[in-house]
C-alpha positions in Angstrom: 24.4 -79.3 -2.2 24.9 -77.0 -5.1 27.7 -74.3 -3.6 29.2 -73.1 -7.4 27.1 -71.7 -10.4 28.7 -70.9 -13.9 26.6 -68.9 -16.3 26.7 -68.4 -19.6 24.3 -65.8 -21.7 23.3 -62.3 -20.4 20.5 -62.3 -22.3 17.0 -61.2 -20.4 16.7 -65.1 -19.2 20.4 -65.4 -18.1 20.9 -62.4 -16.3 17.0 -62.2 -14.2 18.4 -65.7 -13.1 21.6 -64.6 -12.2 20.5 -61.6 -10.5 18.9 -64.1 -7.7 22.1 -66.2 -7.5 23.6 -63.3 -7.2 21.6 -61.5 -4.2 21.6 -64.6 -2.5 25.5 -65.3 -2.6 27.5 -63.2 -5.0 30.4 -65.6 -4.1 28.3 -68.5 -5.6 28.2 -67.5 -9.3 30.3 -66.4 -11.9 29.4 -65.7 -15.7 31.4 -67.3 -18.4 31.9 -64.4 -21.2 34.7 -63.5 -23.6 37.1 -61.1 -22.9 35.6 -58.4 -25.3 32.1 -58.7 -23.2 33.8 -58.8 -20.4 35.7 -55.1 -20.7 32.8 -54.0 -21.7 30.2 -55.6 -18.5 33.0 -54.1 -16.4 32.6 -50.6 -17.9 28.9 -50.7 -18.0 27.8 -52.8 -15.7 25.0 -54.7 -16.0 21.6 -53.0 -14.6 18.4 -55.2 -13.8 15.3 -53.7 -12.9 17.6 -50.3 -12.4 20.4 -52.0 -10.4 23.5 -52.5 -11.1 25.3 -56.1 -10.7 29.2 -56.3 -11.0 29.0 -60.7 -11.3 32.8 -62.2 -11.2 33.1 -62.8 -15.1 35.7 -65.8 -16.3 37.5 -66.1 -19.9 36.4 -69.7 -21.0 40.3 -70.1 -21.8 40.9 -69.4 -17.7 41.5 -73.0 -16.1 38.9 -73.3 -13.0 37.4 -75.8 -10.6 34.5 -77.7 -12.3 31.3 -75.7 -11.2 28.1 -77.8 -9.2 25.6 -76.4 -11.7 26.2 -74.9 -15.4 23.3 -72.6 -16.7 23.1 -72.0 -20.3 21.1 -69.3 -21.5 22.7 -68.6 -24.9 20.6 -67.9 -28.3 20.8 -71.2 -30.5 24.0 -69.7 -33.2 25.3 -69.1 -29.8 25.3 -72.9 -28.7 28.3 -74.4 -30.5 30.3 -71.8 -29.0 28.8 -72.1 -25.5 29.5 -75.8 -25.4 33.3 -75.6 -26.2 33.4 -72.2 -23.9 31.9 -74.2 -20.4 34.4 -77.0 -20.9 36.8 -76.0 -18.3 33.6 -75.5 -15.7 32.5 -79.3 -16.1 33.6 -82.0 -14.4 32.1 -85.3 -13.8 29.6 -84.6 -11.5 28.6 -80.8 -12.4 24.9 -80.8 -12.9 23.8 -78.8 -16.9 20.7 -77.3 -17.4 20.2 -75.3 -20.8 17.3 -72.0 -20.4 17.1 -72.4 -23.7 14.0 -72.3 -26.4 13.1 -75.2 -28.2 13.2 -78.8 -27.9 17.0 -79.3 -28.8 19.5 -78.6 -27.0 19.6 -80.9 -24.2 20.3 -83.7 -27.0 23.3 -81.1 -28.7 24.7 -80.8 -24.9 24.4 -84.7 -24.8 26.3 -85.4 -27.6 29.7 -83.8 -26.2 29.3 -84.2 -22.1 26.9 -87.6 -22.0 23.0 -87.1 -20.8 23.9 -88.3 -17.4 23.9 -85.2 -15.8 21.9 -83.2 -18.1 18.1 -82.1 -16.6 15.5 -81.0 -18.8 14.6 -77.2 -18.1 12.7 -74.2 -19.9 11.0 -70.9 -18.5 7.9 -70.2 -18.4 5.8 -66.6 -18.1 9.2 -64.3 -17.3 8.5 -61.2 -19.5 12.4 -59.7 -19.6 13.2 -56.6 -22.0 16.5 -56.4 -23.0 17.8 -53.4 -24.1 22.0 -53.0 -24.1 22.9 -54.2 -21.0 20.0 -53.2 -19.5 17.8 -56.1 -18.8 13.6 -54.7 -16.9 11.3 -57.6 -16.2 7.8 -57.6 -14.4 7.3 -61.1 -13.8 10.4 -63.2 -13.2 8.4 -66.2 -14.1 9.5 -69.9 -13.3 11.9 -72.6 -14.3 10.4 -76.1 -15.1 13.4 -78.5 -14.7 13.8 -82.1 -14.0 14.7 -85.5 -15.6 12.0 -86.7 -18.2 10.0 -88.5 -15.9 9.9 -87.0 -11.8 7.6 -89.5 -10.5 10.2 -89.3 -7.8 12.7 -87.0 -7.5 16.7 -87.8 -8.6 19.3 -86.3 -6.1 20.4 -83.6 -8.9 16.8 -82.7 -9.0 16.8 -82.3 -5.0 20.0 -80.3 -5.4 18.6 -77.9 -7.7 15.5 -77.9 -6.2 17.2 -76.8 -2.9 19.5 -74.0 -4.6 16.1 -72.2 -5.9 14.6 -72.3 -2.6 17.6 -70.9 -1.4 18.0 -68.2 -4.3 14.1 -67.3 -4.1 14.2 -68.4 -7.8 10.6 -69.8 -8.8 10.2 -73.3 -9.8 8.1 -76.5 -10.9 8.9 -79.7 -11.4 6.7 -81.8 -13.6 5.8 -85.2 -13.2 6.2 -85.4 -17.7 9.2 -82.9 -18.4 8.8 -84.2 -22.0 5.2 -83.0 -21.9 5.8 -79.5 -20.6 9.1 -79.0 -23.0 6.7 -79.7 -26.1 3.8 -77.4 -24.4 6.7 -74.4 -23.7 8.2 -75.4 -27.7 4.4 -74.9 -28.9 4.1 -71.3 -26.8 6.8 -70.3 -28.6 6.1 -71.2 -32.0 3.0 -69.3 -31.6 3.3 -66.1 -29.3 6.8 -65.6 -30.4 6.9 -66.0 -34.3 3.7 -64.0 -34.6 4.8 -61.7 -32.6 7.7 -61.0 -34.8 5.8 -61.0 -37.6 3.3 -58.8 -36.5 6.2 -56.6 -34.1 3.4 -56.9 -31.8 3.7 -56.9 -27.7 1.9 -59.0 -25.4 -1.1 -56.6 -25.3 -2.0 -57.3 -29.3 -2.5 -60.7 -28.8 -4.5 -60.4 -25.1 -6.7 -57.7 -26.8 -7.0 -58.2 -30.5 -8.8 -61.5 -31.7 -7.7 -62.0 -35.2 -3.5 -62.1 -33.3 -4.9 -64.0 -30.8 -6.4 -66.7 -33.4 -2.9 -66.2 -35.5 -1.1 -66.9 -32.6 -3.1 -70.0 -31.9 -3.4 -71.9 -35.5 0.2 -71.9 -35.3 0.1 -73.5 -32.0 -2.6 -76.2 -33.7 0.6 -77.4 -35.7 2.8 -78.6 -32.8 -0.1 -80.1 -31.3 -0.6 -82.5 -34.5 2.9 -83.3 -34.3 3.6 -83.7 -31.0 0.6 -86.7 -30.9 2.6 -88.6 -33.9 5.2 -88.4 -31.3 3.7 -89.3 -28.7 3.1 -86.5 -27.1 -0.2 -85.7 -26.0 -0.9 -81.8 -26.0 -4.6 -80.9 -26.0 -6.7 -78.0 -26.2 -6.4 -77.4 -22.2 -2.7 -77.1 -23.0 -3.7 -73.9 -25.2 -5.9 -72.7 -22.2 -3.0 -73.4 -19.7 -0.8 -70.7 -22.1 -3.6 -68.1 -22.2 -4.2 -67.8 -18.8 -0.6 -66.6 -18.7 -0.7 -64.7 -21.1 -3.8 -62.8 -19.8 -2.6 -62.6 -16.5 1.2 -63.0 -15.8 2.6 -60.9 -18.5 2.7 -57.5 -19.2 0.9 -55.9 -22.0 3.8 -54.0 -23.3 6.2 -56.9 -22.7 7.6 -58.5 -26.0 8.9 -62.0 -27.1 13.0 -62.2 -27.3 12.1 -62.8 -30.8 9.9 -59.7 -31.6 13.1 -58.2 -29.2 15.6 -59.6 -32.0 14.1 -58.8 -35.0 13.8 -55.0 -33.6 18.2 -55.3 -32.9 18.7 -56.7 -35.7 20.1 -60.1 -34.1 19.8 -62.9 -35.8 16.3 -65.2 -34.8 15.8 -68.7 -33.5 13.1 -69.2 -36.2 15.5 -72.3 -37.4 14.7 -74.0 -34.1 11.0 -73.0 -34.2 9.3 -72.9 -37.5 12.0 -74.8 -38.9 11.7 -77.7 -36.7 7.9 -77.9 -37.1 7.9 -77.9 -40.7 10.7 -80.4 -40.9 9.0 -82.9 -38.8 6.0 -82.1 -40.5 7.7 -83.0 -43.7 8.7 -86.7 -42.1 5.6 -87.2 -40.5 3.2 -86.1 -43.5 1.8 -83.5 -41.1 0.9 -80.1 -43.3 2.4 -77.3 -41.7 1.4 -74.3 -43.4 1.2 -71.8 -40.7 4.6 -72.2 -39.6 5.5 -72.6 -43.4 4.7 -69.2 -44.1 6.0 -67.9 -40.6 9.2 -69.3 -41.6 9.8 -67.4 -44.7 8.5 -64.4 -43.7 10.8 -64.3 -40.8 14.1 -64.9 -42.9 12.5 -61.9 -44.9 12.3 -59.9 -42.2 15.9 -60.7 -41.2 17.5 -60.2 -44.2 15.4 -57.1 -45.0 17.1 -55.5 -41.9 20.7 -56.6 -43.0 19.5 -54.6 -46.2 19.3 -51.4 -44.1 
């Protein structure tokens, strides 16, 4: 049973998450942050959907009992830092799950803690604004976790399984984890590049055709890819993603990378566009779509760094 949560990223993701830890037990989780954030959570609090949480926030440096579960919800130039900041919270039987984007980071996490008790995990259809320390959503969405394969279902799959039941935190579990990561990585090289491109919400690409076929060609991409990998995405997978768009997410939502481009942060687009076009490149796949979304994201980031 999973009795101990440590979190790490107050992003939109990490903090709707935490939020239903929270409610549940607030004596069950504790966010991992530096000592600057910190001070400044204290001062401000934290408000989701207009209500303030006061989580119990750890230094990294602070020695602690290993936690059951570690959640990482960082941004990707954030990662390195998370893994060295979580190493007092795992021990050898703490379950990690990384909320993160992209198809990577499980293998990063592997390479300093082991895969052992790594699960496979992404969200799905949560539509979180993050603005400050101010995080609205409409549609908490869903976490798909498991191992790659959950014909059956491991124990640390049961015990997380049992903790979101607990927590009212919505789930899934598919049977081909590999499948959904690589149908979640192709949502977002689509909805969320164009988006930033564009600086368009939800409701340009549910409304407007020409977005909407934007959106999709770069989608088309992974799908070549993913088949030379073994991977079989199909054009129901597409449908399976516009459904949720049409229906679970708000019109005036936006992708955290439409949400970073507008703060200035610094994008993902590395682990997006970048990976596509780089497996592209080994595989003999052309990737122009994602070619072009590529640069004209690093324009658009460096154009803001010029202001």
């Amino acid at each position: 049973m999973i009795n101990t949560v440590s979190v790490i990223g107050l992003g939109g993701i990490g903090a709707a998450y935490a939020s239903r830890l929270h409610d549940m037990n607030p004596k069950s989780i504790q966010v991992i942050a530096s000592q600057e954030r910190i001070e400044r959570y204290r001062k401000q609090g934290i408000a989701i959907n207009g209500m303030r949480y006061d989580f119990h926030y750890i230094d990294p440096k602070e020695k602690t009992e290993p936690a059951d579960l570690v959640l990482i919800a960082v941004k990707y130039d954030g990662l390195d830092q998370a893994i060295e900041d979580i190493k007092h919270h795992i021990g050898p039987n703490t379950i990690i799950m990384s909320l993160m984007n992209g198809i990577s980071s499980e293998e990063i996490l592997a390479h300093t803690y082991g895969s052992e008790n790594i699960l496979h995990a992404m969200c799905v259809a949560i539509d979180a604004l993050r603005d400050g320390t101010s995080i609205r959503f409409t549609n908490i969405g869903r976490i798909c976790f498991g191992e790659k394969k959950n014909a059956t279902l491991s124990p640390n799959v049961q015990k997380v399984k049992e903790l979101f039941d607990r927590a009212n935190i919505p789930y899934e579990i598919p049977e081909d984890m590999q499948h959904t990561m690589w149908w979640k990585f192709m949502i977002n090289v689509g909805v969320n590049q164009t988006s930033a491109v564009l600086k368009a919400p939800y409701k340009v690409f549910q409304e407007i055709q020409e977005a909407h076929d934007f959106m999709t060609s770069a989608m088309k991409e992974v799908i070549v890819l993913a088949e030379k990998l073994g991977v079989h995405l199909t054009e129901r997978d597409l449908n399976k993603f516009d459904r949720i768009l049409k229906e679970g997410l708000s019109p005036e939502g936006k992708t955290s990378m439409l949400q970073d481009i507008e703060a200035g942060r610094k994008t993902e687009v590395e682990f997006l566009a970048g990976t596509v076009c780089k497996l592209g490149r080994e595989h003999n796949v052309p990737t122009p779509i994602n070619d072009m979304l590529f640069k004209m994201i690093r324009s658009l980031e460096k154009m803001k760094a010029l202001n």
